[in-house]
TORDODO-115669 format. One record per residue (C-alpha): residue number from 1; x, y, z. Coordinates in steps of 0.05 Angstrom, whole numbers, plus 5000, padded with zeros to 4 digits. Example, Ala and Ser with C-alpha at 12.3 -4.5 7.8 and 13.67 -1.06 7.14 Angstrom:
1,5246,4910,5156
2,5273,4979,5143
END
This chain:
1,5000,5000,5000
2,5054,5051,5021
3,5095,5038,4956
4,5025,5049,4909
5,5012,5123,4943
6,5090,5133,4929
7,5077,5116,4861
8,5012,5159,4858
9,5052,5215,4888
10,5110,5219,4837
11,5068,5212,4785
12,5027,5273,4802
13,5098,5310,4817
14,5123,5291,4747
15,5057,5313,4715
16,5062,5393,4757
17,5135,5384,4735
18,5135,5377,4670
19,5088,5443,4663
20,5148,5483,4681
21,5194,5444,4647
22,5158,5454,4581
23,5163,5525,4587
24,5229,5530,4593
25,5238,5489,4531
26,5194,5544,4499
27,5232,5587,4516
28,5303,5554,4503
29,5282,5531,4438
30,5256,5588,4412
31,5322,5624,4439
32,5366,5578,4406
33,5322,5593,4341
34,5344,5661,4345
35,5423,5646,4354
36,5430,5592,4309
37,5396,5641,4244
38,5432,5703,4269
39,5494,5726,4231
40,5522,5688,4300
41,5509,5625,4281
42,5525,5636,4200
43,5590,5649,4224
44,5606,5579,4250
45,5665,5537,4221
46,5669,5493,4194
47,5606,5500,4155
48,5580,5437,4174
49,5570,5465,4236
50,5519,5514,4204
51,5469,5464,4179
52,5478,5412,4240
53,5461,5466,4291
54,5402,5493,4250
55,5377,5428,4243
56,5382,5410,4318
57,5350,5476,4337
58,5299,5458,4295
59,5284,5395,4316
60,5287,5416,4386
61,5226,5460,4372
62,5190,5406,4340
63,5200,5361,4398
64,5189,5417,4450
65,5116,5419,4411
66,5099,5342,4415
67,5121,5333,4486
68,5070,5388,4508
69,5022,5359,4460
70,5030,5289,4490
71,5027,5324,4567
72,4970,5357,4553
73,4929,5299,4531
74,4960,5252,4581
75,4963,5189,4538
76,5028,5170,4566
77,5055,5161,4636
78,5088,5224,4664
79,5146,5179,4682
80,5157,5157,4611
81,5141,5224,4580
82,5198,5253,4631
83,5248,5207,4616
84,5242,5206,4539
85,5235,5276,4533
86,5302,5298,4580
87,5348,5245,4543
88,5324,5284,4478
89,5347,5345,4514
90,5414,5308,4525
91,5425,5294,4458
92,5398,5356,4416
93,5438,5407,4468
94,5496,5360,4463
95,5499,5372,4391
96,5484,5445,4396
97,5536,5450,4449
98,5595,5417,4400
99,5572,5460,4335
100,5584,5528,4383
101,5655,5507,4413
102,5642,5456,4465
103,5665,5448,4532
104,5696,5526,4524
105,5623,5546,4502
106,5593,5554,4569
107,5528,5519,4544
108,5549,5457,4594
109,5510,5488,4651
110,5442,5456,4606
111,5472,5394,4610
112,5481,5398,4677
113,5411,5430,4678
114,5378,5365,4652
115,5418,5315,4697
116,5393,5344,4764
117,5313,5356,4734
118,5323,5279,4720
119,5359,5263,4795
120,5291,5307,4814
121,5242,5273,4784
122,5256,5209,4765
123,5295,5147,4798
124,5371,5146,4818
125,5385,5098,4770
126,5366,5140,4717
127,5389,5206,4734
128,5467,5162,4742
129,5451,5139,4671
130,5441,5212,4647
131,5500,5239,4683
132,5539,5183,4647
133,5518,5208,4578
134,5529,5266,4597
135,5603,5248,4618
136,5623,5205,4565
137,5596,5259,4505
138,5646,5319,4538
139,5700,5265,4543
140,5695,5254,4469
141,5678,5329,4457
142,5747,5347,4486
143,5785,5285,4456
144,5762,5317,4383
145,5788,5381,4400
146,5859,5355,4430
147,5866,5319,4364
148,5864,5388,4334
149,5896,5424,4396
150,5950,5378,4435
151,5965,5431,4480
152,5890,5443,4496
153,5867,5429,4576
154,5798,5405,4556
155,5803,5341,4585
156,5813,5364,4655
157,5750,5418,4642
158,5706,5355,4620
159,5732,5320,4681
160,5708,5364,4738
161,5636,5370,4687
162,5636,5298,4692
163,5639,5299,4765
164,5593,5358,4771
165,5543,5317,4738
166,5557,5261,4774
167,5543,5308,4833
168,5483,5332,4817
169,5453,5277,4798
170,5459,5245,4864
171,5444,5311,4907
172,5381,5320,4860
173,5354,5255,4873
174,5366,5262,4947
175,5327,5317,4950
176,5269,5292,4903
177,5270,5237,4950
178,5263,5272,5010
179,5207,5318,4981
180,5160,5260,4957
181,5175,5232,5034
182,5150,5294,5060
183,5094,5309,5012
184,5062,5242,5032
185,5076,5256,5101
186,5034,5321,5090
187,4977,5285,5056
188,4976,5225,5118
189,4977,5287,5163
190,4924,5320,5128
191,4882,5249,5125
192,4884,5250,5196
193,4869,5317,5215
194,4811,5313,5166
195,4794,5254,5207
196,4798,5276,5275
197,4753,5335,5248
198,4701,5285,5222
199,4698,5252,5290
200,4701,5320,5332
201,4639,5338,5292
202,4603,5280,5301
203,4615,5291,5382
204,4592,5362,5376
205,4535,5336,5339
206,4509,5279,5383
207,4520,5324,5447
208,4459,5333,5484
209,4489,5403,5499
210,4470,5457,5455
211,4536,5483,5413
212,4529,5544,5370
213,4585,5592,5347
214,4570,5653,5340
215,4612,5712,5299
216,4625,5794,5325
217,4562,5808,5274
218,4510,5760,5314
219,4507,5715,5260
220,4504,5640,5275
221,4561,5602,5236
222,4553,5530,5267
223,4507,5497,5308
224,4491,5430,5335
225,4427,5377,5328
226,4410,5397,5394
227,4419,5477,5393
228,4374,5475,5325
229,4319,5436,5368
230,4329,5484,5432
231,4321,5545,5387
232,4257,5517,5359
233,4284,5491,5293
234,4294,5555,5248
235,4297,5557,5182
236,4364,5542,5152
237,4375,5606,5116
238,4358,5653,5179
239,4427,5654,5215
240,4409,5723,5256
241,4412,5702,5330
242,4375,5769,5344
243,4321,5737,5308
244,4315,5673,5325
245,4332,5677,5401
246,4332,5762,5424
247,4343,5730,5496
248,4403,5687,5472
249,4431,5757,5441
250,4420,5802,5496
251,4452,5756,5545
252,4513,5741,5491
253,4520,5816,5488
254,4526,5828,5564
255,4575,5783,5571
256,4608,5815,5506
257,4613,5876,5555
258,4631,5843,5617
259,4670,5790,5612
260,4623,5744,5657
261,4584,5692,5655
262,4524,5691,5690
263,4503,5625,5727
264,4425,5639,5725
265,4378,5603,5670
266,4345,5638,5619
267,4287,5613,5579
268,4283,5600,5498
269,4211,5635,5481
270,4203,5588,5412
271,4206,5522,5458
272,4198,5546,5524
273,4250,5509,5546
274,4297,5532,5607
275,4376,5534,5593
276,4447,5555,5622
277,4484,5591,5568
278,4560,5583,5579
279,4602,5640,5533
280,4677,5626,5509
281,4717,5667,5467
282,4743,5628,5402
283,4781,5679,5352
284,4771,5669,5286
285,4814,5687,5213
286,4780,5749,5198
287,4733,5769,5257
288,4733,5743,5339
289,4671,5684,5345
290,4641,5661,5405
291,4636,5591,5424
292,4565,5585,5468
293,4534,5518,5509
294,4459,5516,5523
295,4463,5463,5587
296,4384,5443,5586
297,4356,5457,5666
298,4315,5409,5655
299,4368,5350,5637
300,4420,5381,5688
301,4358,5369,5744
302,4335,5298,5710
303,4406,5267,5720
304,4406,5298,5796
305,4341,5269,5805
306,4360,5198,5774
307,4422,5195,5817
308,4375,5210,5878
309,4322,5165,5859
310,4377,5107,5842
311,4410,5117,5920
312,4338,5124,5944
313,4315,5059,5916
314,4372,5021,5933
315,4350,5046,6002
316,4297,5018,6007
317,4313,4957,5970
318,4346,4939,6024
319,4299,4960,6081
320,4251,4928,6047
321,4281,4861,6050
322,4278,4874,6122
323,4209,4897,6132
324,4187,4828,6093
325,4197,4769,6146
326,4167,4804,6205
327,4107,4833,6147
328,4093,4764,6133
329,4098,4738,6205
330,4047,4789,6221
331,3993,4784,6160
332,3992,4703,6185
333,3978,4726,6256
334,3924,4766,6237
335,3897,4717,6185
336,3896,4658,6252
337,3869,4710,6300
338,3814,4733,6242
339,3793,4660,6248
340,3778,4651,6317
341,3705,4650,6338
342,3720,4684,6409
343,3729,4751,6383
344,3684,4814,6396
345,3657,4849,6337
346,3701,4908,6352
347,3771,4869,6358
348,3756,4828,6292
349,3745,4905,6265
350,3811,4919,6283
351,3841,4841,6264
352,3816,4862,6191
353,3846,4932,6188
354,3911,4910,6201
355,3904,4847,6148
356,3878,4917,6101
357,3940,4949,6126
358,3988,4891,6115
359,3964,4884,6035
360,3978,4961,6028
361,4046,4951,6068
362,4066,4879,6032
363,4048,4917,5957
364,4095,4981,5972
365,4147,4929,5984
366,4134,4889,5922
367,4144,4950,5887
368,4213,4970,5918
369,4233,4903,5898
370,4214,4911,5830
371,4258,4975,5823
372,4315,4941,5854
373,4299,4879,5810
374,4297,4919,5738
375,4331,4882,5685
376,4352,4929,5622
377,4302,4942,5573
378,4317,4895,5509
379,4285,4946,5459
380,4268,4912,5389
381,4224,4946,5333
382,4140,4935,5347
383,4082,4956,5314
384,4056,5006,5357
385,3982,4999,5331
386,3973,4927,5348
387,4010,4930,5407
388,3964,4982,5439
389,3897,4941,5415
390,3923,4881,5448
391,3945,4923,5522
392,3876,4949,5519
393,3836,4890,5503
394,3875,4860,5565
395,3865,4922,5608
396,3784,4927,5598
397,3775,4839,5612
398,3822,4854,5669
399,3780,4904,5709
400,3715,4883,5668
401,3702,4955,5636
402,3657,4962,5566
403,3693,4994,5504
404,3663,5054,5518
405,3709,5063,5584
406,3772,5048,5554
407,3783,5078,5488
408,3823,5065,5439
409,3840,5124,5388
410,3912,5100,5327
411,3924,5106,5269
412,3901,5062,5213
413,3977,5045,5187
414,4025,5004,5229
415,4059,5042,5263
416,4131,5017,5282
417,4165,5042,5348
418,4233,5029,5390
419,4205,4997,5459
420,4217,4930,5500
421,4143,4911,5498
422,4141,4880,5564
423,4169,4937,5609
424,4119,4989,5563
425,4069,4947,5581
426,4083,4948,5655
427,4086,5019,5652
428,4025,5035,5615
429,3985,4987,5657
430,4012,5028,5720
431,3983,5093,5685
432,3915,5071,5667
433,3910,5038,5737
434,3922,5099,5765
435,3873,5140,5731
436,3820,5087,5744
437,3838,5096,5817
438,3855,5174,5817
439,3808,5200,5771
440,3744,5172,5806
441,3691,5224,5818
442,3624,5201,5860
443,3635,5129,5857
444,3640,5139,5772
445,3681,5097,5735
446,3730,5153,5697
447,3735,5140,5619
448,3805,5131,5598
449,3835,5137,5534
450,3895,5114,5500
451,3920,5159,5438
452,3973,5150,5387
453,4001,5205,5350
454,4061,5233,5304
455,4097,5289,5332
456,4164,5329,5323
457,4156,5315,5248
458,4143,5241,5255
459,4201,5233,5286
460,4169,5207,5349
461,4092,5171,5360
462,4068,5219,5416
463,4023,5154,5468
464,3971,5192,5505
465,3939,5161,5562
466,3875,5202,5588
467,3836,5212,5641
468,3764,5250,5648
469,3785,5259,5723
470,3796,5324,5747
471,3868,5328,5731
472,3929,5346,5777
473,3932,5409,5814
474,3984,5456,5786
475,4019,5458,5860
476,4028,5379,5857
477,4044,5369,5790
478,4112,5384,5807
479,4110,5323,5852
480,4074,5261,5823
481,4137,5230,5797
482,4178,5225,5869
483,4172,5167,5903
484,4125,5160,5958
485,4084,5215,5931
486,4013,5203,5933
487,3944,5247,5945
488,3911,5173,5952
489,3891,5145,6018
490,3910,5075,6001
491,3962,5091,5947
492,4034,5067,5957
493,4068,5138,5909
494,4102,5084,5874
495,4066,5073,5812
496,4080,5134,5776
497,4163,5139,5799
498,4155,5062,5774
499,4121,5078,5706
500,4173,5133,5687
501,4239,5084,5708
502,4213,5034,5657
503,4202,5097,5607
504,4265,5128,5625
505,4305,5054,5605
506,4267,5059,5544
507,4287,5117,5524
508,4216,5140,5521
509,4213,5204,5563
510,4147,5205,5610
511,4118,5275,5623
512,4046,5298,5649
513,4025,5349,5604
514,3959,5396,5597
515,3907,5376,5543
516,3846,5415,5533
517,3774,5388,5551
518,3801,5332,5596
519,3834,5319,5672
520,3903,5294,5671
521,3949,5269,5614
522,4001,5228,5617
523,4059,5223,5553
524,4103,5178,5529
525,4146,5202,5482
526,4172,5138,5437
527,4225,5132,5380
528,4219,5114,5306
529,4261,5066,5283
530,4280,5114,5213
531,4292,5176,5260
532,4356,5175,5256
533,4365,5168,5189
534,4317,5235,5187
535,4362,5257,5237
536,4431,5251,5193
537,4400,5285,5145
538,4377,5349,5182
539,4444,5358,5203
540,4469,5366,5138
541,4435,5421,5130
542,4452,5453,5203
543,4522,5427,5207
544,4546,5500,5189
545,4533,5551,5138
546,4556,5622,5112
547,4524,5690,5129
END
């Protein structure tokens, strides 16, 4: 693998290379036009000399033209098209360089030229090859001219060329070899840091945090899934935080002027939702941007309240365990005592309160132990329509209640939801048990009714359960989730703080909310299975964008 991107990596050097190197040849050919049909190069002797260097200049412009015909079309490998086309430079500019005096010409510095573009950009073996040519060619150049000169010095000059070539051709291919290493260094760097940016973006994105950076103008460059649900899902072109959250701005501003953040909430007026917004400075390239968190009050206070609840039921896991022996020893005492014929009216009152007593006691310990018992919920995919017909069904030959009493309102499509159907249905159960028991007005059975619908852009199937009851007192509603909370003479405050735990390990928030026309409401809030796929694909389009 390594050798293949080395390979890949030369081969796009040669092809930038050889854009360069074509111009020069322009340029030298069309310079070497010029001398060679100047009175300059009519004056050459022998006249031999004349027509060969003509001819070579010539021909160097015609193959100057083909190679950057055949570069331009890329037909042929750049490695190939490099090699052929410098030992064509060797050879025309070696003749050139003999017709205008040789070694005492000057015109060995292009020969030297050549060797180290060939130690640059192709393989040592080569570029040796090259310097070679190169050495052997001014060796015969300066024999010619001792035969005509014996007391000429050319040999040493072609020498120390020979040497130079040999030179650069070794120092050129050391450094070609050195740049690839470090251009492919760069590009494994730069895989890596676009990497590490891919997965910092998916953690900002799957925070439950709000993130949104903001620039000096107020306009939003980047924000998070859950900032773009917290500021009640603009629109994708509005960017203005002035208009989408004044508060948000106002507060931003202050602390724009101050320097301090300010530890009290603040609520979002689109979703009415209560936040912490946390400010950091983050300079940008051309203007200073500020980094902001939204910490949701209401998730800061729901993991406090788990971690209490989790202590507290452990608690009394374990003082329930205790409470159970002497329970039972007592319930069987009563039960004997109930049965003896030698009690008063008034003490077999009292035998029978505390047997009334010991049920109520013996079920609030039952349902410690279930807490403490809770397995994790194994959530699988279930159609949410036939699920609900078939809890209700069970619920109405259960307590023996007509259709009319327990009501069923879903859809007409199957509906598929995220849910371990056995803990859902413990929970549910718990609800509609409690309105039958809490909603109760004059002895009247309460109606109850179960109701399915798409919210959040059917993201989530919104299940209703309803009551005709009066409802919970605003003071209290506050309360009916703690443990041990109950307005019921004979309730345990257990069944509700039950209900939501088995929502909670759902992942199916539970939350009493207002509905017109009715007493209390009870929702469970339960996940699609294609959500987030809908999810991935809003956060395309809120993953950042330009003012």
């Amino acid at each position: 693998m390594k050798a293949r991107s080395s390979l890949v990596a030369d081969d796009a050097i040669v092809r930038r290379a050889l854009h360069y190197l074509n111009a020069f040849r322009l340029i030298l050919a069309i310079v070497l036009l010029a001398i060679v049909f100047s009175p300059l190069g009519a004056a050459l002797a022998p006249a031999y000399k004349v027509f060969l260097s003509q001819a070579a200049a010539l021909t160097y412009a015609g193959a100057t033209a083909i190679f950057m015909v055949v570069h331009l079309r890329k037909t042929t490998p750049a490695q190939e098209l490099a090699s052929f086309s410098l030992a064509t430079d060797l050879v025309i500019i070696s003749i050139i360089l003999h017709c205008f005096g040789g070694i005492e010409s000057g015109l060995v510095i292009l020969l030297l030229f050549t060797v180290g573009i060939a130690g640059l950009l192709l393989s040592l073996r080569t570029a040796l090859l090259f310097a070679s040519l190169v050495t052997i060619g001014l060796v015969i150049d300066a024999a010619l001219a001792a035969r005509i000169n014996p007391a000429t010095t050319l040999a040493v000059q072609a020498g120390l060329y020979g040497i130079a070539a040999f030179v650069t051709a070794l120092g050129c291919s050391l450094l070609g070899r050195w740049g690839r290493e470090y251009q492919l260094l760069a590009e494994r760097r730069g895989v890596d840091l676009a990497n590490l940016e891919n997965i910092n973006e998916l953690i900002i994105h799957r925070m439950r945090s709000g993130v949104l950076v903001v620039d000096a103008a107020g306009k939003i460059r980047q924000m998070n899934e859950a900032a773009w649900y917290l500021l009640g899902n603009p629109p994708v072109s509005e960017r203005n935080l002035k208009v989408i959250a004044p508060a948000l701005q106002e507060r931003l501003e202050q602390w724009r002027r101050t320097g301090k953040s300010l530890d009290e909430g603040m609520l979002l007026h689109a979703t009415q939702v209560a936040v912490v917004p946390r400010m950091l400075s983050m300079p940008g390239l051309n203007s200073e941007a500020t980094l902001i968190f939204l910490e949701d009050t209401s998730v800061v206070s729901r993991r406090a309240r788990d971690l209490a609840q989790a202590s507290l039921a452990r608690l009394s896991a374990s003082i329930a365990h205790e409470i159970r022996n002497p329970l039972g020893a007592l319930s069987h005492a009563a039960q004997l005592l109930a049965e003896s014929d030698q009690l008063h009216s008034a003490d077999l009152k009292l035998v029978k309160m505390i047997l009334n007593h010991s049920v109520r006691v013996n079920d609030i310990v039952e349902n410690v132990l279930k807490l403490s018992r809770r397995e994790r919920a194994r959530v699988e995919a279930v159609n949410l329509v036939s699920w609900a017909r078939k809890l209700v069904n069970e619920f109405r030959r259960y307590h023996k209640l007509s259709d009319e009493k327990v009501r069923l309102e879903v859809p007409s499509a199957a509906t598929m939801v995220l849910i371990d159907p056995g803990q859902m249905t413990q929970a549910v159960w718990n609800l509609m048990e409690n309105a039958l028991k809490h909603a109760r007005v004059d002895d009247r059975t309460p109606t109850i009714t179960l109701r399915v619908s798409p919210i959040r852009g059917h993201r989530e199937m919104a299940l209703d359960i309803i009551d005709d009851g009066p409802g919970i007192p605003l003071e209290k509603r506050s309360q009916v989730f703690e443990p041990f909370f109950t307005t019921h003479k004979q309730g345990s405050g257990l069944g509700l703080y039950l209900a939501r735990q088995l929502c909670d390990a759902n992942q199916a928030p539970l939350e009493y909310v207002q509905v017109p026309n009715a007493g209390a409401c009870f929702r469970i809030l339960l996940r699609r299975p294609e959500a987030d796929n809908k999810r991935d694909g809003e956060k395309s389009l809120i993953g950042s964008a330009s003012a």
